[in-house]
ZAMARGU-4260 file (C-alpha; in steps of 0.2 Angstrom, whole numbers, plus 5000, padded with zeros to 4 digits):
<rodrens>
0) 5219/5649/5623 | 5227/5659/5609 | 5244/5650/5610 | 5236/5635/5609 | 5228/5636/5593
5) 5243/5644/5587 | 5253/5630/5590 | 5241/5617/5586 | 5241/5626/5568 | 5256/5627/5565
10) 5256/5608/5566 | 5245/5605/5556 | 5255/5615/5541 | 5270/5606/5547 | 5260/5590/5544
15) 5252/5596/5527 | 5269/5600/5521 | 5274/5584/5524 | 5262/5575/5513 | 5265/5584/5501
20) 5284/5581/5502 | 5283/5565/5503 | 5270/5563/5490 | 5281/5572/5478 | 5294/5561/5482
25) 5286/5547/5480 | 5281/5552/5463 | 5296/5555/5457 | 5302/5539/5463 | 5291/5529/5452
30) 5296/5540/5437 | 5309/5530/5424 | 5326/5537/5427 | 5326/5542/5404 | 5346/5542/5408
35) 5349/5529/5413 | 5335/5515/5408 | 5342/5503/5394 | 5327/5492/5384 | 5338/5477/5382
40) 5323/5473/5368 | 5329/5488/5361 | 5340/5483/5346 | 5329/5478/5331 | 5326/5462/5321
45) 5334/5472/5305 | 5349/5476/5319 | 5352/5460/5322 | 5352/5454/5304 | 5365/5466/5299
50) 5376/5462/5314 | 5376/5444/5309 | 5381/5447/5291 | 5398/5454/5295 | 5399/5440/5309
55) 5395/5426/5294 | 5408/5438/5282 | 5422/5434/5295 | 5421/5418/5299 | 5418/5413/5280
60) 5435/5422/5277 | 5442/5411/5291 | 5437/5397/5283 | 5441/5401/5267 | 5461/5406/5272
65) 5464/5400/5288 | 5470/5383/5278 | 5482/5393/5267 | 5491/5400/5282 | 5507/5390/5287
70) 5519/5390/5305 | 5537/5389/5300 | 5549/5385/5311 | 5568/5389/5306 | 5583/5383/5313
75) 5602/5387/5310 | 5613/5370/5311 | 5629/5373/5319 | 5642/5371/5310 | 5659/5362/5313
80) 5671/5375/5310 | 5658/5385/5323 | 5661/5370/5337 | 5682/5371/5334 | 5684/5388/5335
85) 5686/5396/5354 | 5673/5401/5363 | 5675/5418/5364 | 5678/5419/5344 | 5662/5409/5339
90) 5651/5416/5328 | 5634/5420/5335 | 5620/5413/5324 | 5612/5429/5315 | 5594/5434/5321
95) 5583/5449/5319 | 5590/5462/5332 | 5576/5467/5344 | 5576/5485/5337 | 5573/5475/5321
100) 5577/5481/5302 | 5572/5499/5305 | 5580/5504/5321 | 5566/5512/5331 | 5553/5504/5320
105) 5554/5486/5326 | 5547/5472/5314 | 5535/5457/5317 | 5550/5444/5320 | 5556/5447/5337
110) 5556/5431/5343 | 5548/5423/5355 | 5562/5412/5360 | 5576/5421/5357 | 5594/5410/5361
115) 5609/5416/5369 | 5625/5418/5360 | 5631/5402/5363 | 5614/5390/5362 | 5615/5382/5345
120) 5605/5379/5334 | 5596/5397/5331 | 5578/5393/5330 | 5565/5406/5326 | 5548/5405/5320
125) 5534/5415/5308 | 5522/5414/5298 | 5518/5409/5280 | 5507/5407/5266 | 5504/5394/5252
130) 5503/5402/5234 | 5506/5385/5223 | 5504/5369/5224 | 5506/5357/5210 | 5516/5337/5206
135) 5532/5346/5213 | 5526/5351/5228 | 5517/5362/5238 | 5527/5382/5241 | 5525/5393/5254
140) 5529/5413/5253 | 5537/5421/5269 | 5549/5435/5272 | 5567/5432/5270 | 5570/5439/5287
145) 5560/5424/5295 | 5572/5413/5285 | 5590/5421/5286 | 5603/5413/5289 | 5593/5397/5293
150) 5593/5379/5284 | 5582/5369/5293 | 5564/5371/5290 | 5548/5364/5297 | 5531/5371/5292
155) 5514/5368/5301 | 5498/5366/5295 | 5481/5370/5300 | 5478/5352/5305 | 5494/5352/5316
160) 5503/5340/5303 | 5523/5345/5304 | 5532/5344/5286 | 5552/5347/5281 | 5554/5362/5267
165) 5569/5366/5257 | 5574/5385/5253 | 5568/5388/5235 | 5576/5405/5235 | 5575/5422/5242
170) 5575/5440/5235 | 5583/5451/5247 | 5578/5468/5240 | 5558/5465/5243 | 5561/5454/5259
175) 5553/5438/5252 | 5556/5420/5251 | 5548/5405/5246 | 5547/5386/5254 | 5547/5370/5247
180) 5537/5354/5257 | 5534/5335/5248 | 5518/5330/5259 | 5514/5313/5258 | 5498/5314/5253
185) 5491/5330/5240 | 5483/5342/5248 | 5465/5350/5245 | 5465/5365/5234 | 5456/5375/5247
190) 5473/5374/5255 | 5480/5386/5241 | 5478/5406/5245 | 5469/5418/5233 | 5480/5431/5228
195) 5471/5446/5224 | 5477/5463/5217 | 5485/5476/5229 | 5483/5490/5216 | 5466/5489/5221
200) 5464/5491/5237 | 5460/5508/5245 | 5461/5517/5261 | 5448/5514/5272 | 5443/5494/5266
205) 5442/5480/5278 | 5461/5472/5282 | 5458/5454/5290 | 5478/5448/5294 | 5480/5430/5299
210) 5497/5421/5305 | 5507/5416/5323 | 5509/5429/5332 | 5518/5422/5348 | 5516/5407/5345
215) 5498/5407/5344 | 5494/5399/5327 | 5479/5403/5318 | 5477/5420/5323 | 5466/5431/5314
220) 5463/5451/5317 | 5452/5462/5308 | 5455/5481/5306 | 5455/5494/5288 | 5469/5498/5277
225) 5476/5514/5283 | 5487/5520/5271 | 5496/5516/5252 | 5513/5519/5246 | 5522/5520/5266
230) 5542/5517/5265 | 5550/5513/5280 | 5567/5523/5286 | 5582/5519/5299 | 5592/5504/5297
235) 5594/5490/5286 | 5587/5469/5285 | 5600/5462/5274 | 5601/5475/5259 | 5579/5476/5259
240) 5571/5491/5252 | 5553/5494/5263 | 5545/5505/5248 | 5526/5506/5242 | 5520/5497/5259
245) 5503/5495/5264 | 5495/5502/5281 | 5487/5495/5293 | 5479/5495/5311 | 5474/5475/5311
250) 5484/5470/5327 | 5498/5461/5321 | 5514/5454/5334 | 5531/5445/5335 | 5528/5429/5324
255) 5515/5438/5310 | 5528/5441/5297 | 5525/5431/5281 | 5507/5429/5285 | 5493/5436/5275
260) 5485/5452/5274 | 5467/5449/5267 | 5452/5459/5258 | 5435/5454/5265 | 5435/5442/5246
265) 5445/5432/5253 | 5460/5438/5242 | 5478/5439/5250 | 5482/5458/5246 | 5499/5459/5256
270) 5512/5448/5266 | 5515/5456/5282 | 5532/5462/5286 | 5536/5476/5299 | 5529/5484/5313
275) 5531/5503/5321 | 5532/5504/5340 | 5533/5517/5353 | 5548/5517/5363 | 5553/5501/5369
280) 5535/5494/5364 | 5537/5476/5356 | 5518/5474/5351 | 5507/5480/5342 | 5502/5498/5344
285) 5490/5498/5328 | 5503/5503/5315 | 5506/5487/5303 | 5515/5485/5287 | 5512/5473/5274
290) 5522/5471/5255 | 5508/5473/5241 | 5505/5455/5233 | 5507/5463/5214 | 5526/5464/5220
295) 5527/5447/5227 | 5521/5440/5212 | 5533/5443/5199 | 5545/5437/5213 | 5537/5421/5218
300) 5536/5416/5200 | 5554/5419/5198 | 5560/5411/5213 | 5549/5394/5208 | 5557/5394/5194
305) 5574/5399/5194 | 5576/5401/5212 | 5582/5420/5210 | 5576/5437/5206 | 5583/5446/5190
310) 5577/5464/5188 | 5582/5479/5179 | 5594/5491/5186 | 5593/5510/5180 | 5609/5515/5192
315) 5602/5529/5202 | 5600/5533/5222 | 5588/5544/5231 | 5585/5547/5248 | 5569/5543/5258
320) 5568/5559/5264 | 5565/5565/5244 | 5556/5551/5236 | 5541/5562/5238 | 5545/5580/5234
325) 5540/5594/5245 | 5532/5609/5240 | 5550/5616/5241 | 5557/5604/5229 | 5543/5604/5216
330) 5543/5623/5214 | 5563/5625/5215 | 5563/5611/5200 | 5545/5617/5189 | 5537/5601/5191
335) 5522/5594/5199 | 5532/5577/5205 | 5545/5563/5198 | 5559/5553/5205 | 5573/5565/5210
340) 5589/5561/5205 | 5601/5563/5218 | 5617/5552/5213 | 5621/5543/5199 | 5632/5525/5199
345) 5648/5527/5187 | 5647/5517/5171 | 5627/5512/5175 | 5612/5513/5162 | 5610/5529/5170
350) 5626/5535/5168 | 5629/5529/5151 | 5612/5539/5146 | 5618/5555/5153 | 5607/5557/5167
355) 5613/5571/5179 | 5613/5574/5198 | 5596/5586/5200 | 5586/5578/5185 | 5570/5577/5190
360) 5563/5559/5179 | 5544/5561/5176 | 5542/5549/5163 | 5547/5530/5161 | 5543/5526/5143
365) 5522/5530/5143 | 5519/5528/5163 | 5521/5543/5171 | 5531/5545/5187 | 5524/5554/5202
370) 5538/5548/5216 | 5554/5539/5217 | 5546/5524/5223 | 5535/5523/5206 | 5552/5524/5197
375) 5557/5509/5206 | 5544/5498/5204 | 5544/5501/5185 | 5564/5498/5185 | 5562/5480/5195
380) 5548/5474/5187 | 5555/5478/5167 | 5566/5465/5161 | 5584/5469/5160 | 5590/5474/5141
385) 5574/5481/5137 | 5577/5499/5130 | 5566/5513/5137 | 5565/5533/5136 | 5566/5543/5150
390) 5558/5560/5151 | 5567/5571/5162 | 5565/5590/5169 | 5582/5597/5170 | 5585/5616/5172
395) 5567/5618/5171 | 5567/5610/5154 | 5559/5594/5148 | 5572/5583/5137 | 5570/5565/5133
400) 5585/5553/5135 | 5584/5533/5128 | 5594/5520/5137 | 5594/5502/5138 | 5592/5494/5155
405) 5604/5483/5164 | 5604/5466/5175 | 5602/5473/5194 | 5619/5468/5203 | 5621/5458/5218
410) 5613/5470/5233 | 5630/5466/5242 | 5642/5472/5226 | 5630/5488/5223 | 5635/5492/5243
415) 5653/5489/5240 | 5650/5499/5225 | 5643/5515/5229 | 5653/5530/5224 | 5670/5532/5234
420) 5672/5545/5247 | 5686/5559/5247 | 5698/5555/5232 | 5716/5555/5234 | 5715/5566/5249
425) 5729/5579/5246 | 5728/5592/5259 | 5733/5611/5254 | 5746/5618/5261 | 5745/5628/5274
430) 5729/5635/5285 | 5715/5638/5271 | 5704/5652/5272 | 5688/5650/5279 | 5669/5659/5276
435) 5657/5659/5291 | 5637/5664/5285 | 5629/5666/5305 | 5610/5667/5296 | 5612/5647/5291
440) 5625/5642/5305 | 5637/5638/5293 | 5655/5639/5294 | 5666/5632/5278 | 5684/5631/5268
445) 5690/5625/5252 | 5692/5605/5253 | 5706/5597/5259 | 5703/5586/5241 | 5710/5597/5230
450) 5702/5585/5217 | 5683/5591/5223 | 5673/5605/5217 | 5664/5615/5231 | 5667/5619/5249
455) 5669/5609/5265 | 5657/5610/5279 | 5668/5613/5296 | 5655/5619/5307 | 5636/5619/5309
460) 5627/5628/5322 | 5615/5619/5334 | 5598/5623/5331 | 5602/5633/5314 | 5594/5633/5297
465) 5610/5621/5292 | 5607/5607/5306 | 5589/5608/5302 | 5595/5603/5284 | 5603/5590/5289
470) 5620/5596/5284 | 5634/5591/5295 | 5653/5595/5296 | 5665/5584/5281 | 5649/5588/5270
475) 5654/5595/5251 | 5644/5610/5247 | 5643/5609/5229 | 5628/5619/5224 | 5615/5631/5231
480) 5598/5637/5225 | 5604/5638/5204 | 5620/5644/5207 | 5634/5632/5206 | 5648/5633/5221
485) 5667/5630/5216 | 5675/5642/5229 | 5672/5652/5245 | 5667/5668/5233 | 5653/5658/5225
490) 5649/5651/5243 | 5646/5671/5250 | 5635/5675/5232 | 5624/5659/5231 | 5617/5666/5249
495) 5614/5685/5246 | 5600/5691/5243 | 5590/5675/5253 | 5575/5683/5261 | 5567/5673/5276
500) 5555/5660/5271 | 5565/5657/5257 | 5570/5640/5257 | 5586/5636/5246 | 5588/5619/5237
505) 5607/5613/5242 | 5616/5600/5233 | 5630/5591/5246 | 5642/5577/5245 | 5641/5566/5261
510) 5658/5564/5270 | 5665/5547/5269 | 5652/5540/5254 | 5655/5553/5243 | 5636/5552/5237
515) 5626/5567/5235 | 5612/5572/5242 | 5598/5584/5240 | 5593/5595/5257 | 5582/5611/5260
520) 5587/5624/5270 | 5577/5639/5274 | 5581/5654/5278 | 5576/5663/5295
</rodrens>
C-alpha cells in the first residue's frame, strides 16, 4: 500500500511540474521577441519629410544639369598614306593605354569598344559639358584625352538628337578641350551648365557627377568631396600635368571623363578626369578625380576665342614627391612651406632672375605660396610679360628677386628641352678611386664627366637608407645636408657626424636628364 501511494505521488509532482513547464512556455511564447520585432509604422511623419527633401534636392539637380551634359563620340579618319603603307608598318590610331595616363592609376577613358590595331577608324567615346552657347554656336568642354588624335566628332544630347562638332582647341597641360556644334534650331538656356566656383567647395560637401559611363548616357551618382589640392603621379597623357585635383567617392567609370562634377546648387564645380584602381580594377573603386572649374575657365575662355592657351612660364621643375614639403624639408630649409626649387631651365625667367637650385619661393608678388602646385597655378594664370617679385628663402635667408614672366613654350619643345644629360663625357684615365659609406649603402667615384661637379653614384644597397631615397647608380651627388660635395673627401665629411634619425637633405643630378632633384635620406 505504501508503494502505492508513493508512486502515485510521485506522479502527481511529475504532472504538476509539467503544468508548470509548459505554462512557462507558453508565456514566454506570447512575449514580443524586443530583438527582433520591427514597427514598420515606426519611422515618423517628420522622418519621412526630411527623407523627401534630399530626394526632391536630387532629382531637381537632375533636372537642372542633366540637359547640359553631352555624349561625344570621337573617331580618327584614316588616312591615305596609313592605307599605302604595309601592313606591318601602319601606324596604330592613338588611344588611351588601358593602364591609362598614370600607369597604375587608370583614367575614366578606357573604352568601351576598344579597336584592334588594324580596325580604322579609332572610335572612342566620353562625356561632355555645354558652358556657351551663343549666334556662333553652341561649345562643349571635355578632356583632351577623350579627343586626342581624333577629327570626327558627334555629340548627343539629352533628347538623343546627334549633331557634328568641330575641334575649337585644346590645352594639353590641364587636359581640356572644347567642341563646337551648329544645331539647326537654338537651343533652350536650361541646356547651358552653371559654373560654380571650385575654391569654394570643401571636404565633406555633397559631389553629384553626371556623364556616360559605359555607354549608359545620363548617368548621375551622388557621393561627397573627399579631398582638395590631389596631384596625380606615374606616367604621362600627352605632356598633362594632374595638380590641385578634386576628390571624390561619387562612382564614376570608363566613359565619365569630361562630364560634370556638381554641388548640390546645381553648379558644375569640376570636369571629371582620372580614376585610381586597385590592381587590374577597371571601375570604380570610390577614388575619383575631377579638374577645378576655376582652372577650366580661364582656359575655355581662351580656347573660344583664340583657340589656344597662352600662359606665363616661370622656368622651374619640381618633383611630385616635393610639391608638399615634408617636415624634413621645412626644417632643413627654415620655412613653414613654399614651392621648392629643384631645377632651373637655362635662359628662362627663372634663370635670367637668379633663382637657384634649393630656393625655397614663398612668395609670388602679394599671394603667399604654401606648395609647388600654388606656385603653378599663379604662373598659368598670370599673363606673360607681366613683371612680378618673388620672395625666396635661400640659406635660411629671405631675399626678394623681380622678374618678368615669359610666354609658356610648346609642352613638346619644353620636353625636348629639359637640361642635357652628361656633357661631353670625357672619361678619366685610368680606374678612379672610389668611397663606399655602408651606414647609407652607398658606393661612389669622381664622374666620368670631368665637366661635373660632385660624385657618381656606382652602387646602392638593397634595402639601405640610399634606395629608400630614391638614389640610384649614374646619380650626381652634388650636395648633402649644407655641405657642398665636389670630391670624394667632401663626400666622407658631409656624412660624419650623422646620428640616426637624422635625416639629410641631398641634392642629386639624375643620370641621363641631367635635372636635379631634391631626396631625403635618413640615417639608421
Amino acid at each position: 500500500m505504501k508503494r502505492l501511494l508513493f508512486a502515485k505521488a510521485n506522479n502527481l509532482v511529475v504532472i504538476v511540474l509539467s503544468i508548470l513547464l509548459g505554462a512557462t512556455l507558453a508565456t514566454n511564447w506570447a512575449r514580443p521577441n524586443n530583438s527582433y520585432a520591427v514597427d514598420p509604422q515606426t519611422t515618423t511623419a517628420e522622418q519621412k519629410a526630411t527623407l523627401k527633401q534630399i530626394e526632391d534636392g536630387f532629382t531637381g539637380i537632375a533636372e537642372k544639369v542633366e540637359p547640359a551634359v553631352v555624349t561625344i563620340d570621337a573617331r580618327a579618319t584614316p588616312k591615305a598614306q596609313d592605307e599605302e603603307a604595309p601592313r606591318a608598318q601602319r601606324r596604330r590610331p592613338q588611344q588611351d593605354d588601358d593602364n591609362g595616363p598614370f600607369g597604375d592609376i587608370p583614367d575614366f577613358f578606357r573604352r568601351f569598344g576598344v579597336p584592334s590595331p588594324d580596325s580604322a577608324p579609332a572610335r572612342s567615346g566620353g562625356s561632355g559639358v555645354i558652358v556657351r552657347a551663343d549666334g556662333k554656336g553652341v561649345y562643349v568642354l571635355t578632356n583632351n584625352h577623350v579627343v586626342r588624335s581624333r577629327d570626327k566628332f558627334t555629340i548627343t544630347l539629352q533628347d538623343k538628337t546627334e549633331h557634328p562638332a568641330t575641334l575649337v582647341g585644346t590645352d594639353v597641360l590641364t587636359d581640356l578641350a572644347v567642341l563646337k556644334m551648329e544645331p539647326n534650331r537654338s537651343i533652350p538656356t536650361r541646356y547651358v551648365a552653371t559654373l560654380g566656383d571650385s575654391s569654394r567647395v570643401r571636404v565633406g560637401q555633397w559631389a553629384i557627377a553626371i556623364g556616360s559611363p559605359l555607354s549608359y548616357d545620363q548617368t548621375l551618382t551622388v557621393g561627397v568631396i573627399s579631398a582638395k589640392g590631389r596631384s596625380l603621379q606615374g606616367g604621362s597623357n600627352g605632356g598633362s600635368q594632374y595638380t590641385d585635383l578634386i576628390q571624390t567617392d561619387a562612382a564614376i567609370n570608363p566613359g565619365n571623363s569630361g562630364g560634370p562634377l556638381v554641388n548640390i546648387d546645381g553648379e558644375v564645380v569640376g570636369i571629371n578626369v582620372a580614376i585610381a584602381s586597385a590592381g587590374g580594377a577597371a571601375g570604380n573603386i570610390g577614388i575619383g578625380f575631377a579638374i577645378p572649374i576655376n582652372t577650366a575657365k580661364t582656359v575655355v575662355s581662351q580656347l573660344i576665342d583664340s583657340g589656344k592657351v597662352t600662359r606665363g612660364w616661370l622656368g622651374i621643375t619640381n618633383a611630385p614627391a616635393n610639391a608638399e614639403l615634408s617636415p624634413a624639408l621645412r626644417e632643413h630649409y627654415g620655412v613653414e612651406g613654399g614651392a621648392l626649387v629643384e631645377d632651373v631651365v637655362p635662359d628662362s625667367p627663372a634663370a635670367k632672375a637668379g633663382l637657384q637650385v634649393e630656393d625655397v619661393i614663398t612668395k609670388f608678388g602679394n599671394e603667399p605660396i604654401n606648395s609647388f602646385g600654388d606656385l603653378q597655378r599663379m604662373v598659368s594664370t598670370t599673363k606673360p610679360n607681366t613683371r612680378v617679385t618673388l620672395t625666396v628663402v635661400r640659406d635660411r635667408k629671405q631675399i626678394t628677386l623681380p622678374l618678368t614672366l615669359e610666354t609658356r613654350p610648346d609642352e613638346g619643345a619644353l620636353a625636348n628641352g629639359r637640361p642635357g644629360g652628361k656633357g661631353g663625357n670625357r672619361p678619366a684615365p685610368g680606374q678612379p678611386d672610389s668611397a663606399q659609406n655602408k651606414v647609407f649603402g652607398l658606393t661612389v667615384q669622381p664622374p666620368t664627366d670631368r665637366s661635373v661637379q660632385g660624385v657618381e653614384v656606382v652602387a646602392v644597397a638593397p634595402a639601405s637608407p640610399a634606395e629608400d631615397a630614391g638614389i640610384q647608380a649614374g646619380d650626381i651627388i652634388q650636395r648633402i645636408g649644407r655641405t657642398n660635395v665636389a670630391d670624394l673627401a667632401g663626400f666622407r665629411k658631409a656624412l660624419e657626424g650623422s646620428k640616426a634619425g637624422d635625416d639629410l637633405v641631398v641634392r642629386v643630378r639624375r643620370q641621363g636628364s641631367g635635372v636635379n632633384s631634391i631626396v631625403t635620406m635618413r640615417t639608421p
